[in-house]
C-alpha positions in Angstrom: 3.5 87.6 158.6 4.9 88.6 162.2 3.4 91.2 164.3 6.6 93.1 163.6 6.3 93.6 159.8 4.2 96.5 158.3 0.8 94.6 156.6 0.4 95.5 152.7 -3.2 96.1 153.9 -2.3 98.4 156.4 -1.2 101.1 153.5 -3.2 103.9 154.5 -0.7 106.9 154.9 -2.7 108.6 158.1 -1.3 105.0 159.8 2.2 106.1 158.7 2.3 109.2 159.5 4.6 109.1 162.7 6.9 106.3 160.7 7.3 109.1 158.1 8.4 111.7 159.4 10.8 109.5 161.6 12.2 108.5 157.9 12.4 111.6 156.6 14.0 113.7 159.5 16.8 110.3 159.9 17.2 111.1 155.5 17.2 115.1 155.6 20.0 114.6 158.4 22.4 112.3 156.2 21.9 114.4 153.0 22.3 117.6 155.0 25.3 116.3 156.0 26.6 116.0 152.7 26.5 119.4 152.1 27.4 121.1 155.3 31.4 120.6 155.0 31.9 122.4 152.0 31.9 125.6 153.4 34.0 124.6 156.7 36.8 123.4 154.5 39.0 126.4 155.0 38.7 126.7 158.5 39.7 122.7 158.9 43.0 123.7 157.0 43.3 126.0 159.6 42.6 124.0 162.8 44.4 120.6 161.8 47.3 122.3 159.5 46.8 120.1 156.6 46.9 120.8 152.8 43.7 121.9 151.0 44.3 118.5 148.9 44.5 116.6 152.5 41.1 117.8 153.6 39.6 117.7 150.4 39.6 113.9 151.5 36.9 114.7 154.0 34.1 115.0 150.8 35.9 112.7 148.7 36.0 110.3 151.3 32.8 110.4 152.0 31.2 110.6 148.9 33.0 107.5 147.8 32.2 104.9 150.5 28.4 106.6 150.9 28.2 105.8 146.3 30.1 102.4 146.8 27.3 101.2 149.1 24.3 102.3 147.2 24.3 99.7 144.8 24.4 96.9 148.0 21.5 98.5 149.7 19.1 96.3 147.8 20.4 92.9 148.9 21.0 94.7 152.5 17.5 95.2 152.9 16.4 91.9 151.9 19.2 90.5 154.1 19.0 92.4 157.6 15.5 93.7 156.9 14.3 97.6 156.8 14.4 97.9 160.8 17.7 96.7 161.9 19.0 98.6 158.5 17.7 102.2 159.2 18.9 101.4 162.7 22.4 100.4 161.7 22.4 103.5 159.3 21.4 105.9 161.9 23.6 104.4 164.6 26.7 104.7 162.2 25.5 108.6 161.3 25.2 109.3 164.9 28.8 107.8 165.8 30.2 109.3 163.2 29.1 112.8 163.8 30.1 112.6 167.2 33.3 111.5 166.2 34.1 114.3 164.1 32.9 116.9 166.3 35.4 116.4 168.9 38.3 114.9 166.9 41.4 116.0 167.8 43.2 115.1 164.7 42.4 115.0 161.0 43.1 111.4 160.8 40.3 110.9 163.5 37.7 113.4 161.5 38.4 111.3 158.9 37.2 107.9 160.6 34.2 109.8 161.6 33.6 110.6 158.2 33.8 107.4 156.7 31.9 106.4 159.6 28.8 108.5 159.0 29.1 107.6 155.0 28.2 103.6 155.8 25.2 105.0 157.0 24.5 107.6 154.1 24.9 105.4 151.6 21.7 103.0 152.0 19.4 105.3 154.0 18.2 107.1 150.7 17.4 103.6 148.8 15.9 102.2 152.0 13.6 105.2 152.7 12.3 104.9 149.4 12.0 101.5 149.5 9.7 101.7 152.5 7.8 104.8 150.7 7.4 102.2 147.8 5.8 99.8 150.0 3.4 101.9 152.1 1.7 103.9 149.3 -0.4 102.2 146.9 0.5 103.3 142.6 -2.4 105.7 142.7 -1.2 107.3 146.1 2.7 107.0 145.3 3.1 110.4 144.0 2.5 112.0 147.0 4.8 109.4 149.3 7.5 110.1 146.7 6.6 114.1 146.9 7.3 113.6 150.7 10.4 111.9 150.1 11.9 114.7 148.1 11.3 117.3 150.8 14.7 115.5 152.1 15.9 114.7 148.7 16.1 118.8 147.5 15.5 120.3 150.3 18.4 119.0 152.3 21.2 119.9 149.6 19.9 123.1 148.8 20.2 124.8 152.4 22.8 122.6 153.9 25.6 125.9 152.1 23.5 128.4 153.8 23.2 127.0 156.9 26.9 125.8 157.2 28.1 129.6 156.2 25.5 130.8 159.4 27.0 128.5 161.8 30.6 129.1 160.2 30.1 133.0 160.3 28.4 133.1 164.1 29.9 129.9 165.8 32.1 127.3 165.9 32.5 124.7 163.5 32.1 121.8 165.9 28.5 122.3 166.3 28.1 121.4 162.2 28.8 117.8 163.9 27.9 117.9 167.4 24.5 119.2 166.5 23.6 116.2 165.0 24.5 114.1 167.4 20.9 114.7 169.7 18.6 114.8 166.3 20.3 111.6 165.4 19.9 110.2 168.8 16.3 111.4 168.7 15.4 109.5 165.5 16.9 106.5 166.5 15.1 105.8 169.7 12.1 106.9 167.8 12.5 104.5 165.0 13.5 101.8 167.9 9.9 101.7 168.6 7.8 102.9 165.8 10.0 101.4 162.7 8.7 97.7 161.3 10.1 95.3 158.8 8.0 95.7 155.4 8.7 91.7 155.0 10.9 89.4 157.2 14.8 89.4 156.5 15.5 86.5 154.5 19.1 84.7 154.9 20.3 85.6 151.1 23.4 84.0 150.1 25.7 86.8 149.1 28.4 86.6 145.8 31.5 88.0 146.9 32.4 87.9 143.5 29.4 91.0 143.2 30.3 92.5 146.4 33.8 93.1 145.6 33.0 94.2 141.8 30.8 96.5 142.9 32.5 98.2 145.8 35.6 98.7 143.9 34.1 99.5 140.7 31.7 102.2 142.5 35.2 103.6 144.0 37.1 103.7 141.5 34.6 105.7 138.7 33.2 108.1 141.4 37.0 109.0 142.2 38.0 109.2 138.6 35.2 111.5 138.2 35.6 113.7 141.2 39.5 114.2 140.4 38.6 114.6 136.3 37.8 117.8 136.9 40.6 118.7 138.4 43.3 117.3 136.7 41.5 116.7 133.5 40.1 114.0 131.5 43.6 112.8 129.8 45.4 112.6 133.3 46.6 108.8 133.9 45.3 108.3 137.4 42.2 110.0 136.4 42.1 107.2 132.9 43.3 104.0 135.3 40.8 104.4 138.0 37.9 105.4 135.6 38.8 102.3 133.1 39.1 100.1 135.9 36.2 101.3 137.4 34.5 100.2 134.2 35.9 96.8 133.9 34.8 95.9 137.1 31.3 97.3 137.1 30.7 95.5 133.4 31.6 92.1 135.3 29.0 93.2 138.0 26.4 93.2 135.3 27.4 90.3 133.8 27.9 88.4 137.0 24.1 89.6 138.1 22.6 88.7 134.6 24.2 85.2 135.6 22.7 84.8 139.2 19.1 84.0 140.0 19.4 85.9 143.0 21.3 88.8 141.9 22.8 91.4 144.2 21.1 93.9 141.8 19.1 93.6 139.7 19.9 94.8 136.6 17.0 93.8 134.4 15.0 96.0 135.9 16.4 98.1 132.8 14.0 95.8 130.7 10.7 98.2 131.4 10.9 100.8 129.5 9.6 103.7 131.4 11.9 102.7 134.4 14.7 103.0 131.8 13.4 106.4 130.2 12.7 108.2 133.4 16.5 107.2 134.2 17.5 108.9 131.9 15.7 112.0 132.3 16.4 112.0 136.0 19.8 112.0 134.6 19.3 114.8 132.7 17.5 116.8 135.5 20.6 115.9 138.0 23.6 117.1 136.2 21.3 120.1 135.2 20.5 120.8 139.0 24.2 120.0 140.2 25.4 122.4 137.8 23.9 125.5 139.1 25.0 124.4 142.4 28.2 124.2 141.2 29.1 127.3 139.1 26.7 130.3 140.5 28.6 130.2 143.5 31.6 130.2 141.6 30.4 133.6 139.9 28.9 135.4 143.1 32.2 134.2 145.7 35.4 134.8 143.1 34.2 137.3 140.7 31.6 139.1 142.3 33.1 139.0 145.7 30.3 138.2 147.7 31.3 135.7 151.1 29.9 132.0 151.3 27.1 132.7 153.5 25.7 135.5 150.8 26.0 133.3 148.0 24.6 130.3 150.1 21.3 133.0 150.3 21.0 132.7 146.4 20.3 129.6 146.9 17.5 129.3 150.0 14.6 131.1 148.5 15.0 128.3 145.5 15.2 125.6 148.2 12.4 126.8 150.3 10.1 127.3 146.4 11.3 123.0 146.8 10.0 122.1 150.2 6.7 124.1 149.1 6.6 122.2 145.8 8.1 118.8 146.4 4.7 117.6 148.4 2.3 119.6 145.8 4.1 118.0 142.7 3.7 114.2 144.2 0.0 115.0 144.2 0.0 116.6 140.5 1.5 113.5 139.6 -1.2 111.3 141.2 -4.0 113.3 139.1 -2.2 113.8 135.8 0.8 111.8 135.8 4.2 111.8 134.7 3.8 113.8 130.9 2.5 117.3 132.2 5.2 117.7 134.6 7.6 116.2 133.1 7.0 118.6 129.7 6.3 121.5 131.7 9.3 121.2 134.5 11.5 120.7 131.5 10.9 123.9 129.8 11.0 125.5 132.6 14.7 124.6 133.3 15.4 125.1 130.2 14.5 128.7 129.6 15.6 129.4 132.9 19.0 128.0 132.8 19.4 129.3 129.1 19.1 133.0 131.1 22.3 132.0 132.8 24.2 132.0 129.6 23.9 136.0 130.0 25.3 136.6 133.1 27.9 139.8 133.0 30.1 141.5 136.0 26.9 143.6 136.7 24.1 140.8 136.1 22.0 142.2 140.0 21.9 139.7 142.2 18.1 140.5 142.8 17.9 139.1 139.4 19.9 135.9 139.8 18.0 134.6 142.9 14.5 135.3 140.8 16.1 133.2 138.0 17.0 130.2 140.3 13.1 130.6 142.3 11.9 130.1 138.9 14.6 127.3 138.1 14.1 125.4 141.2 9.8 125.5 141.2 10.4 123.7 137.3 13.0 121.1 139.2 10.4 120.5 141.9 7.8 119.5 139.1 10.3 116.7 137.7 12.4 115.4 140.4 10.3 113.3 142.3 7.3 112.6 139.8 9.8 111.1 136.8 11.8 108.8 139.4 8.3 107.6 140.8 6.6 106.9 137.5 9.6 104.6 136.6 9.5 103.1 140.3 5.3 102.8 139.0 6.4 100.2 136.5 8.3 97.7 138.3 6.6 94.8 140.4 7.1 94.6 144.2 9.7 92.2 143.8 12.2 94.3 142.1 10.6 97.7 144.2 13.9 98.0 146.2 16.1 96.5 143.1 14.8 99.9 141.2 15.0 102.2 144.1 19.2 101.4 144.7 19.5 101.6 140.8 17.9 105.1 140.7 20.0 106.2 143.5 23.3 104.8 142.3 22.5 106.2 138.6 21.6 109.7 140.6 24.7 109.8 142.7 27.0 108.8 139.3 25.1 111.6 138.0 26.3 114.5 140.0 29.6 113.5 140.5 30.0 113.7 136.4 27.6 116.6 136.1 30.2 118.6 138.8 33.5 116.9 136.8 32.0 117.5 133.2 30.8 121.4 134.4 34.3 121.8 136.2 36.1 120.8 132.9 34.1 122.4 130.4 34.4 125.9 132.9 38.1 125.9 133.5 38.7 125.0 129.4 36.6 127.9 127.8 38.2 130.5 130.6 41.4 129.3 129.5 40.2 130.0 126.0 38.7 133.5 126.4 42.1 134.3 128.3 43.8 133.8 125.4 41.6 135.0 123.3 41.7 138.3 124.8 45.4 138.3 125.7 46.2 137.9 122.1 44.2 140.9 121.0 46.2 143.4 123.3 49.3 143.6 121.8 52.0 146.7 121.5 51.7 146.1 117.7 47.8 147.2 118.0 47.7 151.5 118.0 44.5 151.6 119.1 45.2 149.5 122.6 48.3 150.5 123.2 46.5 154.4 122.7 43.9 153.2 125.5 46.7 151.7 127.7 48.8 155.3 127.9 45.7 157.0 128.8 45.1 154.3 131.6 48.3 154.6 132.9 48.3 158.1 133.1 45.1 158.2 135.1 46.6 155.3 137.5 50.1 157.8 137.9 47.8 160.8 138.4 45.4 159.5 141.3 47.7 157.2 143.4 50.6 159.3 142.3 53.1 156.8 141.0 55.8 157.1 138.8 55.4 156.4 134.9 56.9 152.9 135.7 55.4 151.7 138.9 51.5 152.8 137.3 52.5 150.8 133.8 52.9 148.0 136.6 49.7 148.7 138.1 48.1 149.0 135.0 48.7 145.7 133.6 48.0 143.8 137.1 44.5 145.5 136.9 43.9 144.7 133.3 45.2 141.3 133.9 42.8 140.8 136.6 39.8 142.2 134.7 40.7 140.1 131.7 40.3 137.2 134.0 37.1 137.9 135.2 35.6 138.7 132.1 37.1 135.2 131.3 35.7 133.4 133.8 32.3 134.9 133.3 32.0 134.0 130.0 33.6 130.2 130.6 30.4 129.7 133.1 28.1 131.0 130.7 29.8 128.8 128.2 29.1 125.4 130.7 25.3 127.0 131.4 25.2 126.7 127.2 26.3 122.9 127.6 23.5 122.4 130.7 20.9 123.9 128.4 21.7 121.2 125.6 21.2 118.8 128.6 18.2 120.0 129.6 16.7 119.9 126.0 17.8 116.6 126.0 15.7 115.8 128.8 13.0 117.9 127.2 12.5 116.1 124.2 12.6 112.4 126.0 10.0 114.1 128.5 7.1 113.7 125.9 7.7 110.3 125.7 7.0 109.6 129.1 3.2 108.2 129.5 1.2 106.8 132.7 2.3 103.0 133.8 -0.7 102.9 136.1 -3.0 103.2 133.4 -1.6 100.3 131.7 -2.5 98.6 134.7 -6.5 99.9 134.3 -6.5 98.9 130.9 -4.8 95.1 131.7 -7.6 94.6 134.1 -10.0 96.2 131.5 -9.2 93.7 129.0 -9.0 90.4 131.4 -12.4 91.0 132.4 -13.7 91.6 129.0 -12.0 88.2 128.1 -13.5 87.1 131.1 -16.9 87.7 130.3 -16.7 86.8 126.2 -15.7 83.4 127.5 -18.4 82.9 130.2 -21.0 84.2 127.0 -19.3 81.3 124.9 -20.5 78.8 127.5 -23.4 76.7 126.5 -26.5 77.6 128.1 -26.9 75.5 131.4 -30.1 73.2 130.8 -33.8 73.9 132.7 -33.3 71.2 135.6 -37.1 70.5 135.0 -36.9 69.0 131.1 
């Protein structure tokens, strides 16, 4: 093995220490990146005078070239090897910021975008790839603790900082801030950053590149625009049926291959497959509190982006705290306990956002999601490591593009399923409390006279211009009670989620141990058959 490839022997993290935090400020930077545009949205509208449909392209965009290439990352790595990858990745991030941080036009924003996505979409697979390989099963817990700092951490503040920088500065700097820290990381990673084996000249399958880029595409986008324009709606069927086609000859096409693209039998240990699932679970379950809270605090409550994007920083600082303690928890008492506990944690805690009302204090909403995030920080990283625990090194960065891919799927339908069950159950409660005010009800239409009155007595109107004003104010509160209760009524479907991932929790149970126990029992056959031997002779009879 070349000089220039990390040694297996050489796995002692205090070695690694400089190559990690190169990895993990080059991961928080893409992820964070993710996240920053969300809030800037409106003022792009602004600046290039496109449609809010137009622009929405800039996170659609990007989200759907940085999932299409998740799946390839595995066969990347083994192709161009983990240096000239993270290199290429960070290169492309770099380029791309700086692109869109002084594009004159949307169009170019847009390239700049896409740009920075090709590098997005393998750097969290490769990280953990590399993670994988420098920290031993009995240390990996705390590697993979380290990797979620990034993985949580980066998402959670990424609104809170954008609304700052929006609310104080110019957006440009979003983008042109990034452009030194990326710069930074690469010439760090130029010097410090070794293969973990030598690139290997893989024959690629177009027939599995092409299957799995456009069946990537097409499913993420039917997902991000389900929740929009609903489940039923015929681009929304074609793209997600398509999208399905395609990725079902993928499978079939790498069941078929003896070096598949990826592998998909990785699905054949079980606790790889379980912990999956949970992480699943644990996504659409995180996503959806992202998702909907701000929802609640920005268009009912009226708070502005950069409050509501405080809700969310004490939870995200309780993860950088936790994400480095949980990997060690998991290294003394594996996967079970955390999984068990983090579970019921989110579970009673999002079951408290079922309740929320149009005077729930916000005091009491960012204790809630403190509480909510320290049970996430017990389960993210521990369940996806103990299934990455079961696999051999061969299929190490096979599982770690499949756990990414199955994560990123994840949120988009946690976000499109949230979005759809929200906006149907407000539509509901709307007319469900339209069709109990009617003029044929006495007692209503005895509290609507007195209403009106009151409205023509303080702003003095006439009779008719306060009826007016009365029923645009009742109209308005009917819609926020509405909409309150249709996000209580998705927090009711996360619960159910959550339980889901409860129950499967206590099924999880310590790979590495299975490993003691293996060696255990090869030794003991070792030693019954060396005590079956015949007894060697005395040389001297």
């Amino acid at each position: 093995m070349s000089a220039n490839t990390i040694q297996p022997e050489e796995s002692s993290v205090k070695k690694h220490i400089p190559l990690l935090v190169v990895l993990m400020l080059g991961l928080f930077l893409a992820i964070l990146n993710q996240t920053l545009l969300n809030v800037a949205i409106p003022h792009l509208i602004t600046e290039f005078g496109v449609t809010a449909n137009t622009a929405q392209w800039l996170l659609t965009g990007y989200m759907l070239v940085n999932g299409a290439l998740i799946p390839l990352s595995a066969y990347l790595i083994e192709r161009f090897g983990v240096r000239r990858l993270f290199l290429f990745a960070m290169a492309c991030f770099t380029i791309g910021a700086l692109v869109c941080g002084i594009a004159p036009t949307f169009s170019i924003m847009l390239i700049g975008r896409l740009v920075q996505a090709v590098g997005g979409g393998v750097l969290a697979p490769l990280v953990m790839t590399i993670i994988v390989f420098i920290f031993p099963p009995h240390m990996r817990g705390k590697g993979m603790g380290i990797f979620g700092l990034a993985m949580m951490f980066a998402p959670a503040i990424g609104p809170t900082l954008s609304g700052w920088v929006i609310q104080n500065y110019d957006w440009h700097i979003l983008f042109t801030g990034m452009v030194p820290l990326g710069a930074i990381v690469l010439i760090i990673a130029a010097f410090k950053l070794k293969d973990i084996k030598p690139p290997q000249n893989v024959k690629v399958d177009l027939i599995s590149v092409f299957t799995s880029l456009a069946g990537m595409a097409l499913l993420l986008y039917g997902f991000s625009e389900a929740g929009n324009d609903g489940w039923t709606d015929s681009v929304v069927l074609s793209t997600m049926i398509g999208g399905i086609v395609l990725l079902i000859i993928f499978v079939v096409q790498q069941l078929r291959l003896k070096s598949p693209l990826l592998d998909v039998r990785v699905f054949k240990y079980s606790i790889f497959s379980l912990s999956n699932i949970i992480s699943i679970a644990i996504t659409i379950s995180m996503y959806a509190g992202m998702f909907l809270l701000p929802i609640y605090l920005q268009n009912i409550r009226g708070y502005s982006a950069f409050d509501s994007g405080l809700l969310i920083l004490p939870g995200a600082l309780v993860m950088l705290v936790m994400s480095p303690i949980s990997g060690t928890l998991f290294d003394k008492l594996g996967p079970r306990p955390l999984g068990i506990v983090g579970m019921l944690i989110t579970v009673v805690t999002t079951f408290e956002f079922t309740k929320l009302t149009l005077e729930t204090p916000f005091s009491h909403i960012v204790i809630i999601y403190m509480i909510r995030a320290f049970g996430m920080s017990l389960l993210m990283m521990p369940i996806m490591t103990a299934g990455l625990n079961q696999l051999p090194a061969k299929l190490s960065s096979h599982g770690t593009s499949m756990a990414n891919t199955l994560r990123q799927v994840s949120g988009s339908i946690g976000i499109s399923l949230m979005t759809t069950i929200f906006t149907n159950r407000t539509t509901y409660h709307v007319n469900e409390m339209s069709s109990s005010m009617t003029t044929s009800d006495p007692f209503f239409m005895n509290n609507f006279q007195v209403f009106v009155q009151k409205i023509a007595q303080t702003l003095h109107l006439s009779q008719t211009e306060a009826q007016k004003q009365a029923l645009t104010t009742l109209a308005g509160k009917v819609q926020a009670q509405a909409t309150v209760q249709g996000i209580n009524d998705a927090f009711y479907w996360t619960v159910i989620i959550a339980i889901i991932g409860l129950i499967l929790s206590f099924f999880l149970r310590d790979v590495r141990k299975d490993a003691v126990v293996e060696v255990e029992e090869t030794e003991k056959e070792t030693t019954d058959d060396i005590r079956m031997l015949p007894a060697p002779k005395d040389m001297n009879s």
